[in-house]
C-alpha positions as a Markdown table, in Angstrom:
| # | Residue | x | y | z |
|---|---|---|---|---|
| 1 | Unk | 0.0 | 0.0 | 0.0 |
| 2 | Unk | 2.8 | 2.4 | 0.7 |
| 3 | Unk | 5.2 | 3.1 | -1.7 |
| 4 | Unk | 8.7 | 5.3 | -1.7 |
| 5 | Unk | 10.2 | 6.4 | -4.6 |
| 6 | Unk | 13.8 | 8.1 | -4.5 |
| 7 | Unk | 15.3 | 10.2 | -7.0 |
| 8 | Unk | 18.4 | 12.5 | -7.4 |
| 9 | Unk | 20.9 | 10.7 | -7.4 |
| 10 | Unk | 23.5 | 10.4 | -10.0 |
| 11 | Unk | 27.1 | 11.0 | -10.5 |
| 12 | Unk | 29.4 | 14.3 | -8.8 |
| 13 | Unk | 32.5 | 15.0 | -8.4 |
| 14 | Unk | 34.2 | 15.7 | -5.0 |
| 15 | Unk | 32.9 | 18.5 | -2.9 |
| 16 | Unk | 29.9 | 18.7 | -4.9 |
| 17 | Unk | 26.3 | 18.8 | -3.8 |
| 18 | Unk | 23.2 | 16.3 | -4.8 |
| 19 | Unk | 19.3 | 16.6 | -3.1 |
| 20 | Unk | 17.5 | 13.1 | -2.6 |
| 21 | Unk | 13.9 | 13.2 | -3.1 |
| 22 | Unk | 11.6 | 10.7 | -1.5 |
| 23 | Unk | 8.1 | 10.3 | -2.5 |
| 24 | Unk | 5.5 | 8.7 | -0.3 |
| 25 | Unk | 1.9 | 7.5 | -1.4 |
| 26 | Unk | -0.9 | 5.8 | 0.1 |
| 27 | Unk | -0.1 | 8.1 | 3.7 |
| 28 | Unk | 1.5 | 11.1 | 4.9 |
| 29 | Unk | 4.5 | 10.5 | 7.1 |
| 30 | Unk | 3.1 | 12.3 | 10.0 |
| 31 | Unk | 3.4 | 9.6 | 13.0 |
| 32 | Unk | 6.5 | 7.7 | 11.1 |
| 33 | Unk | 10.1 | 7.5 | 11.4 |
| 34 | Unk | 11.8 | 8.4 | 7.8 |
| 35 | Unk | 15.0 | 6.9 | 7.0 |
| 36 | Unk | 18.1 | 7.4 | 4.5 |
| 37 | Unk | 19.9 | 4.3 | 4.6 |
| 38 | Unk | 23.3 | 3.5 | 2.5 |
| 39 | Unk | 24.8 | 0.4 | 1.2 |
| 40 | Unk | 27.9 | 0.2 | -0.9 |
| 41 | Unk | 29.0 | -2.7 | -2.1 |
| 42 | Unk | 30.8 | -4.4 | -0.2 |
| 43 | Unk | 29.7 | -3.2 | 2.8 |
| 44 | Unk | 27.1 | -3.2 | 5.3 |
| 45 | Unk | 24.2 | -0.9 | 5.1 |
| 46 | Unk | 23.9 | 1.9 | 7.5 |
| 47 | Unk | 21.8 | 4.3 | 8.2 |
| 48 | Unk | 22.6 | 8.3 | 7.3 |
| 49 | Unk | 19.9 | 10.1 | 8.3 |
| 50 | Unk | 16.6 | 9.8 | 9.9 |
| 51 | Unk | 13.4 | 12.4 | 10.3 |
| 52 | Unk | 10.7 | 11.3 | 13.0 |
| 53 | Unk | 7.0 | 12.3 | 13.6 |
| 54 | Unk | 8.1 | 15.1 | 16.1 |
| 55 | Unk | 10.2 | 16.2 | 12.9 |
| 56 | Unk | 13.5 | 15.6 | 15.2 |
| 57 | Unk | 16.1 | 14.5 | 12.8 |
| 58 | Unk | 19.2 | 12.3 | 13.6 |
| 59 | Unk | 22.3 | 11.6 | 11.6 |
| 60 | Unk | 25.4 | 9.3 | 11.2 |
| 61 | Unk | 28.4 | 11.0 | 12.2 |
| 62 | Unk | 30.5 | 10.5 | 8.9 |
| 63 | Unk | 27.9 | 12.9 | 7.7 |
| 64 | Unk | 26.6 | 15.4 | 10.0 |
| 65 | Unk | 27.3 | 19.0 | 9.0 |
| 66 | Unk | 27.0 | 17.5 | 5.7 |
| 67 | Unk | 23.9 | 16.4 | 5.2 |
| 68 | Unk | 20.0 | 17.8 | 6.0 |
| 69 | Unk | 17.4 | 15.7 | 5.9 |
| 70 | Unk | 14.2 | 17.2 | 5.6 |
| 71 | Unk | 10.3 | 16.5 | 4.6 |
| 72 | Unk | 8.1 | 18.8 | 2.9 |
| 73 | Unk | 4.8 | 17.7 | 4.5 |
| 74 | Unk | 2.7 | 19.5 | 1.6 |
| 75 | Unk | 3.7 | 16.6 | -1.0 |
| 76 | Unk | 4.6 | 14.2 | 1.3 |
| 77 | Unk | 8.2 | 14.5 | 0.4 |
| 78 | Unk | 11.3 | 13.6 | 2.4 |
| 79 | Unk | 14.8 | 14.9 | 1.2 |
| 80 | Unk | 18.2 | 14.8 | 1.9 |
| 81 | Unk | 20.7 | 17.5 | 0.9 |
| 82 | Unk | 23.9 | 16.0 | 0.5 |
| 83 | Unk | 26.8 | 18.6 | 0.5 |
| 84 | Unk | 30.4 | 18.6 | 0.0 |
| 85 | Unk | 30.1 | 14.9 | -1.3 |
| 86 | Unk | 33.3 | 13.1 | -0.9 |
| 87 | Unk | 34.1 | 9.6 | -2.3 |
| 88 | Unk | 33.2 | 7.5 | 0.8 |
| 89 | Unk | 29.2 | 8.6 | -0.1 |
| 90 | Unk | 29.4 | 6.6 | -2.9 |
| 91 | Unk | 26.5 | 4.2 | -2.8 |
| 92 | Unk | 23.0 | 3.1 | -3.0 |
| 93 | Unk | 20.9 | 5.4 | -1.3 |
| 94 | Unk | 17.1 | 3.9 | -0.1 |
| 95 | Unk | 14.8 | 6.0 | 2.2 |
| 96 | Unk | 12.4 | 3.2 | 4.6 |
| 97 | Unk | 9.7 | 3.6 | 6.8 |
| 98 | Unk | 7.7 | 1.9 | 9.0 |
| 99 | Unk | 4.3 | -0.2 | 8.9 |
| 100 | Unk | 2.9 | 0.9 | 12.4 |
| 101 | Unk | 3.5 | 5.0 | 13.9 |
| 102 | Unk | 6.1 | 5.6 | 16.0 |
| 103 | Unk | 8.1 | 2.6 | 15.3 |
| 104 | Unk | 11.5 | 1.8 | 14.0 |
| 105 | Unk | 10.9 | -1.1 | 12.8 |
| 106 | Unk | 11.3 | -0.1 | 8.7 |
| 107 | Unk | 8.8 | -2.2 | 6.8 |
| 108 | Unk | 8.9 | 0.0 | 3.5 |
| 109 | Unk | 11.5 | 0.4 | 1.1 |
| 110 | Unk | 12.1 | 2.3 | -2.1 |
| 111 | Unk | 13.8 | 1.0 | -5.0 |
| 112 | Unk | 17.2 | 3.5 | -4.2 |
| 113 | Unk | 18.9 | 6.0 | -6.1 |
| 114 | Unk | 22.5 | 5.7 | -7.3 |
| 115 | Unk | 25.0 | 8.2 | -5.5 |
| 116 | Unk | 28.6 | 8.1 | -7.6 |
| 117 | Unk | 31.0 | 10.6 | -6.0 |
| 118 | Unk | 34.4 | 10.7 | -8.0 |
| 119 | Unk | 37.2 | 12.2 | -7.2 |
């Protein structure tokens, strides 16, 4: 029923700056947790940033001061503003959320967005 859809992603060079897009249907993200997860191959996917109901926000420390995640609550929209990209943020990005309110437990997935940071 719920479906996430990122976009923006694609391929910067170093120091350079690309805004994630996640689009929500079938609810508004009002009582949920959203999350920006990572995975690059290779390694094991962590999570980047995350925006709860109360609209606090939470990030990973390799990219805080870095990164703003965001939701535009008009079109149901979660972002993340990635700035000063450096090679390490090269990966698969996915945004998640949860089946039940205020729950981490992340039961939806998009189909992720390609992050390529060259150097």
């Amino acid at each position: 029923q719920v479906q996430l859809v990122e976009s923006g992603g694609g391929l910067v060079q170093a120091g350079g700056s690309l805004r994630l897009s996640c689009a929500a249907s079938g609810r508004t993200f009002n009582s949920y947790a959203i999350g920006w997860f990572r995975q690059a191959p290779g390694k094991e996917r962590q999570s980047v940033a995350t925006i709860i109901w109360s609209a606090s926000t939470y990030y990973a420390d390799s990219v805080k001061g870095r990164f703003t995640i965001s939701r535009d609550n008009a079109t149901n929209t979660v972002y993340l503003q990635m700035n000063n990209l450096k090679p390490e943020d090269t990966a698969v990005y996915y945004c998640a959320t949860s089946k039940r309110p205020w729950d981490y437990t992340y039961d939806y997935w998009g189909q992720g967005t390609q992050v390529t940071v060259s150097s």
